[in-house]
C-alpha positions in Angstrom: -64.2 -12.5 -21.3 -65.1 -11.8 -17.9 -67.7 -14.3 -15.7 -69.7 -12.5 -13.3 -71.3 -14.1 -9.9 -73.9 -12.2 -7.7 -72.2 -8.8 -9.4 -68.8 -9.4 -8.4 -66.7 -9.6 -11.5 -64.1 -12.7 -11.4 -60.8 -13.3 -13.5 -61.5 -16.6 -15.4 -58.3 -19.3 -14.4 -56.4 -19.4 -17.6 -54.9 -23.3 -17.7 -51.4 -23.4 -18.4 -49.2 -27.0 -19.9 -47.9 -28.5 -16.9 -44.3 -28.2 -19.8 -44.8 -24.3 -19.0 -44.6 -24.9 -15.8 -41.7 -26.5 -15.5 -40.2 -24.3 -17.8 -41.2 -21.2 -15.7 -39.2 -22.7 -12.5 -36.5 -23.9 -13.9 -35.9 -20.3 -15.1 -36.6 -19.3 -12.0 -33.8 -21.5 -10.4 -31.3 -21.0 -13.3 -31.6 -17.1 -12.5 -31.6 -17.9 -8.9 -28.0 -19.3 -9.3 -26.8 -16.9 -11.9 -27.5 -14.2 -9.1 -26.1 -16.3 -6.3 -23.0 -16.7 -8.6 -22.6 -13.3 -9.1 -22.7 -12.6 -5.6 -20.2 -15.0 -4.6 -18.0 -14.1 -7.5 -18.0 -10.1 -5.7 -17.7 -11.9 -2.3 -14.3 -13.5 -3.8 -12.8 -10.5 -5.6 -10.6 -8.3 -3.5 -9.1 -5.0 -4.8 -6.0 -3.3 -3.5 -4.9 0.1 -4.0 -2.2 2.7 -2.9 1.6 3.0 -1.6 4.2 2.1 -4.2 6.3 0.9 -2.1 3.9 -1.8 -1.0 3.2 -2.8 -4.4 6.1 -5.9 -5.3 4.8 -6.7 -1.5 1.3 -6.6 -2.1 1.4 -8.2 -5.5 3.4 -11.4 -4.1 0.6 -11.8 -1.0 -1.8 -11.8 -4.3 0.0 -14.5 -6.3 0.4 -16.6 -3.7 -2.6 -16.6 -2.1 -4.4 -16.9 -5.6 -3.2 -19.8 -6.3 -4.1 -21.4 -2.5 -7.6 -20.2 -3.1 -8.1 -20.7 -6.8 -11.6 -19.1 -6.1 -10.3 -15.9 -4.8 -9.3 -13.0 -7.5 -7.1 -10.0 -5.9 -6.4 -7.1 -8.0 -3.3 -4.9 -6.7 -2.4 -1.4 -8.0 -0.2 1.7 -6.9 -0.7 5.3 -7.1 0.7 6.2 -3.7 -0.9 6.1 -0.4 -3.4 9.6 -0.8 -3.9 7.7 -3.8 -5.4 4.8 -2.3 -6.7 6.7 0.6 -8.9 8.7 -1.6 -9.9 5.6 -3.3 -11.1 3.9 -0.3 -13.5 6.9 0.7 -14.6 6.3 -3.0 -15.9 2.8 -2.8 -13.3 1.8 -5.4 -11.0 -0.5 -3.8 -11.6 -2.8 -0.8 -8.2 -2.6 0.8 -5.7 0.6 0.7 -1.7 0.0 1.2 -0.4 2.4 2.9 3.5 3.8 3.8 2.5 6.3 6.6 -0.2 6.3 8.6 -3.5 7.4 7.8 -4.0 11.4 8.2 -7.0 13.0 10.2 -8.4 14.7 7.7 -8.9 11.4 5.8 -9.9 9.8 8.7 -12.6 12.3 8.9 -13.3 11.8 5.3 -13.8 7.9 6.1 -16.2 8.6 8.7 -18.3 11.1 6.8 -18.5 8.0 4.1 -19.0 5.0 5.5 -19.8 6.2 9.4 -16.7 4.5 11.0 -12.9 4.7 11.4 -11.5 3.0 8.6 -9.1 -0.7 10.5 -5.5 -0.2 10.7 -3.7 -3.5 9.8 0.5 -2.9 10.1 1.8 -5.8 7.8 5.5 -5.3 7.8 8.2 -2.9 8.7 10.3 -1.0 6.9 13.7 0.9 7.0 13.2 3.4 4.8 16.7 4.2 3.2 18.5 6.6 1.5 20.5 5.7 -1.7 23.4 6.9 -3.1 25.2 5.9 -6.3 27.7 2.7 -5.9 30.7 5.1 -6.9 30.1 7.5 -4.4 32.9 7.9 -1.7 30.3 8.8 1.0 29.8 6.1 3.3 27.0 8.1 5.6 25.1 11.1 6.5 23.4 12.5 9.8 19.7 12.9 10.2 20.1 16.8 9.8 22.6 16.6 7.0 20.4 14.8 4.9 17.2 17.4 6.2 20.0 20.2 4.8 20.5 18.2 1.4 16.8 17.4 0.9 15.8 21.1 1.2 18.4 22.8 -1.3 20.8 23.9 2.4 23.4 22.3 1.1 24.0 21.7 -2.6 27.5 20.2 -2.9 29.0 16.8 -1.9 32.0 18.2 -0.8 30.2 20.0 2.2 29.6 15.7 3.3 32.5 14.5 2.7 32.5 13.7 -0.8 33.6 14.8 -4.3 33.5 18.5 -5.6 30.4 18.2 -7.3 26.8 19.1 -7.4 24.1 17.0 -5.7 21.2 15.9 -7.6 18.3 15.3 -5.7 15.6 12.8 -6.8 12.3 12.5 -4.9 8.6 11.0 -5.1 5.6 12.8 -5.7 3.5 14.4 -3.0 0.5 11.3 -3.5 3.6 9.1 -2.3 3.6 7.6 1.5 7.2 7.5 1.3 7.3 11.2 0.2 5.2 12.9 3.5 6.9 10.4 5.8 10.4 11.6 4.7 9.0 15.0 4.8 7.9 14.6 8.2 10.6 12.4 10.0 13.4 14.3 8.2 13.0 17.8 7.2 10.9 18.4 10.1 8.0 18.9 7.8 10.0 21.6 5.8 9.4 22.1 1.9 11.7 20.1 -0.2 14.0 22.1 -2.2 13.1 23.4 -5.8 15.9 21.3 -6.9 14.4 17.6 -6.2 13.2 15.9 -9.4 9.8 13.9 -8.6 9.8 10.6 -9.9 6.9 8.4 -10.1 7.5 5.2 -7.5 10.6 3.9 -5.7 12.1 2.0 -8.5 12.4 5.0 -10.6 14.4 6.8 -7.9 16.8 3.5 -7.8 16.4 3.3 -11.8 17.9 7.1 -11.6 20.6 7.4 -8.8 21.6 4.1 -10.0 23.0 6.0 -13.2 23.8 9.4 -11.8 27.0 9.4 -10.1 25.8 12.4 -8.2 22.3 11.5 -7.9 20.9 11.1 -3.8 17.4 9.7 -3.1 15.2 7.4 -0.8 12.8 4.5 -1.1 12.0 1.3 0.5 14.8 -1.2 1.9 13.2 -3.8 -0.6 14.0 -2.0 -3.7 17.8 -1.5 -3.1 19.1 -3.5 -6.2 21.1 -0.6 -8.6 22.5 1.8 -5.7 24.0 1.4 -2.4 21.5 2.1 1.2 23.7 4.3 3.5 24.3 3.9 7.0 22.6 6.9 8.8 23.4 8.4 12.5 20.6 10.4 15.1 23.4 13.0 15.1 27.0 13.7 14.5 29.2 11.6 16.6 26.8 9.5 17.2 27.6 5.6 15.2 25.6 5.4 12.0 23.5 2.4 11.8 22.3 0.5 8.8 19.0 -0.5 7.7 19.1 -3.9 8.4 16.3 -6.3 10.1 17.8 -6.1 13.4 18.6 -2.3 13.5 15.0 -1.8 12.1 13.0 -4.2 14.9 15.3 -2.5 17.8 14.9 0.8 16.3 18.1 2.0 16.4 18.2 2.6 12.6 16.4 6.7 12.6 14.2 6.2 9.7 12.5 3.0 10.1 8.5 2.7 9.6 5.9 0.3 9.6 3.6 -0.7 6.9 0.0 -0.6 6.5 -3.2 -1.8 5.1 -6.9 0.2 5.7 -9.8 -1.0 5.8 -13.8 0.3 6.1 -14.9 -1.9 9.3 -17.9 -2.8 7.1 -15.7 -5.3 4.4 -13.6 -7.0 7.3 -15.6 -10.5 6.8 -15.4 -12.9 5.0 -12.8 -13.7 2.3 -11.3 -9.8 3.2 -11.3 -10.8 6.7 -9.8 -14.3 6.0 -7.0 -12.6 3.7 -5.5 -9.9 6.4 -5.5 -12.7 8.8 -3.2 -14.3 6.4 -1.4 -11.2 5.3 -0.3 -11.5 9.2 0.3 -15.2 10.1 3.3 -16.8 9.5 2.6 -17.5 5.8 2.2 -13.9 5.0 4.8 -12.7 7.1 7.1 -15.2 5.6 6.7 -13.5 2.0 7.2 -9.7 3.8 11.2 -11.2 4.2 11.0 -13.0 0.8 10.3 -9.7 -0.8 12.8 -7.6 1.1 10.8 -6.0 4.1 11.1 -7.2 8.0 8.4 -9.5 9.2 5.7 -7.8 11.9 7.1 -9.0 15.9 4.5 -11.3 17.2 3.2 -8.9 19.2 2.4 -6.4 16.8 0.1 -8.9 14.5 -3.5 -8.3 16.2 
């Protein structure tokens, strides 16, 4: 029914219950704070992805700050640092761990995403160390002897210094950090040889040389329970050095690194922001040594 005044047609007010009012707002306010929550609750879950080796690091950081921030949910996986790379040119994880540094071409990637540089954060150093079976008689190698084992040169321990047997190689997959910075610092970015089994994170290269008497591979300095880290020398004659804290902050020890977590500039607020600061204060830094890894200098936290 429509009422009509000097020809102009006018909607008739319909009267509503004052009870269907109220009704009608608090709906209005319960869905209000259902959306707010769900906000916040995205606001106060951080995901994690990328480098193996950072993962027993990463997950620890989690843990602990979990359960100072009850409100605060942080998800951590591996995959290896193209892994995580990829991942955060995807949208699909806030933070990337990463054992090498970011590569231009994912750089370029980033920027083509999300418009900006993804932030470098280093979060701990590492020596990254070469393991040998406890029985083994070989007590070090040379940078280039161990860029002449790694790529199939030379094949038996005898031509180190060691028994008259054949040396098994175990490596990480090409995704891995750990794998292109090996690649790069020592085989001079030369192809690994044929030989090298690819196993799927650190632990499994411990898990394997720890039972192969023969067996050589690398990894972080945190996961060196099962095999013994050698001491490794610049060149012959030269004193081999071990991967200890010291020798790693001086940088005398040849294959040290740091650690790394990426960012897009856009997330780097709020509880993100609030959770790399503590990945690098004294707190955080306090559980890199707990774990196995060397804490960041002072200097090298901003």
């Amino acid at each position: 029914m429509r009422a009509s005044h000097f020809g102009t047609s006018v909607a008739p007010h319909i009267w509503e219950p004052a009870t269907n009012r109220m009704i009608r707002l608090t709906l209005s306010i319960a869905f209000g704070v259902v959306a707010l929550t769900a906000i916040a609750v995205r606001a106060d879950s951080i995901t994690a992805k990328g480098s193996d080796t950072l993962v027993i690091l990463a997950q620890k950081w989690a843990e602990v700050y979990m359960a100072e921030h009850p409100n605060t949910k942080i998800q951590v996986t591996g995959g290896g640092s193209g892994t995580g790379f990829a991942a955060l040119q995807n949208h699909t994880t806030d933070l990337c761990n990463a054992s090498r540094p970011i590569k231009s071409k994912e750089v370029l990637a980033c920027i083509k995403v999300f418009r900006k540089r993804p932030t470098e954060y280093k979060v701990a150093l590492d020596g990254l160390s070469v393991y040998v079976n406890e029985s083994n008689p070989v007590r070090s190698l040379t940078v280039a002897q161990l860029k002449d084992i790694f790529t199939g040169r030379t094949e038996n321990w005898k031509e180190v210094g060691g028994e008259d047997a054949p040396i098994v190689l175990y490596s990480r997959e090409n995704s891995s950090g750990t794998y292109e910075f090996f690649k790069q610092s020592i085989l001079d970015g030369a192809d690994y040889s044929a030989r090298a089994q690819t196993m799927p994170g650190t632990a499994a290269v411990l898990q394997a040389v720890g039972k192969d008497t023969n067996g050589i591979g690398y990894g972080g300095v945190a996961y060196g329970s099962g095999a013994r880290a050698l001491p490794v020398s610049k060149a012959a004659g030269l004193p081999a050095i071990a991967p200890t804290e010291e020798n790693v902050v001086n940088g005398s020890y040849p294959i040290w690194r740091y650690l790394y977590i990426y960012v897009n500039p856009a997330l780097d607020t709020g509880e993100i922001a609030h959770y790399l600061n503590w990945i690098r204060s004294d707190a955080g830094q306090d559980i890199v040594k707990n774990v196995g890894y060397f804490p960041l200098p002072k200097a090298s936290r901003n």
